[in-house]
C-alpha positions in Angstrom: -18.8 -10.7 43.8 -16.4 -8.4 45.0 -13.6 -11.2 44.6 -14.6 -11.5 41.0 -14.4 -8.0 40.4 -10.7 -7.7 41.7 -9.7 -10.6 39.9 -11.2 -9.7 36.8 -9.6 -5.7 36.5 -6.3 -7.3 37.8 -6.8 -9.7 34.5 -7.1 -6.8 32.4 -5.0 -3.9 33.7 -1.9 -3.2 31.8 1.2 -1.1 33.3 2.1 2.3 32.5 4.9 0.9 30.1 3.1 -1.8 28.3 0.8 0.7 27.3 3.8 3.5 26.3 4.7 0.3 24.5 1.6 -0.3 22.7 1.0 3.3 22.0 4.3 3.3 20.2 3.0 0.3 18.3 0.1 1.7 17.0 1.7 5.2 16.4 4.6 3.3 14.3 1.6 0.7 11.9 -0.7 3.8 11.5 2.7 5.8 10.3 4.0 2.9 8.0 0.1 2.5 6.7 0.2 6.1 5.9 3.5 5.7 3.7 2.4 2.9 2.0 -1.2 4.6 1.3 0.9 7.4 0.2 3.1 5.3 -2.2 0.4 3.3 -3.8 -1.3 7.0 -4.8 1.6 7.8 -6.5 2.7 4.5 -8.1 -1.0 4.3 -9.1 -1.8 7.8 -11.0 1.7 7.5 -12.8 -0.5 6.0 -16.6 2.4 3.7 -18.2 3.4 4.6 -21.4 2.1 2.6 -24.5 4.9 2.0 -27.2 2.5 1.6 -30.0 0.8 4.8 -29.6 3.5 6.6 -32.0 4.0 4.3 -34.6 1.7 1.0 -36.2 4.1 -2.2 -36.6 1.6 -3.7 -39.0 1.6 -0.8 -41.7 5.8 -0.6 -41.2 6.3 -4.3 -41.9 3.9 -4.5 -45.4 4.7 -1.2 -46.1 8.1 -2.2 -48.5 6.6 -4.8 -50.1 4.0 -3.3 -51.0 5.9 -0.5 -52.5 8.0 -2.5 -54.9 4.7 -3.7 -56.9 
């Protein structure tokens, strides 16, 4: 059982720089997670701007026709 034991944490232990190494890596995804969550919220709230809101193309096309009667 003992056997088993050392073979097992030996299996599973990592050295000092793999795990500087994976620190690093999970420092760097949550940072670039961050940025991205950070530029969806503002490419999200900006509302794009509707062209027809200040005029109506409809009433500008019949409108000279329907002025020469």
């Amino acid at each position: 059982m003992k056997d088993l034991k050392h073979i097992f944490f030996t299996v599973l232990s990592h050295t000092n720089s793999e795990v500087k190494m994976m620190n690093k890596e999970k420092i760097e995804k949550a940072q670039q997670k961050k940025e991205q969550d950070v530029f969806n919220s503002v490419t999200n709230s900006i509302k794009p701007r509707n062209q027809n809101q200040e005029h109506n193309v409809r009433e500008e096309g019949i409108g000279p026709k329907n002025n020469k009667k």
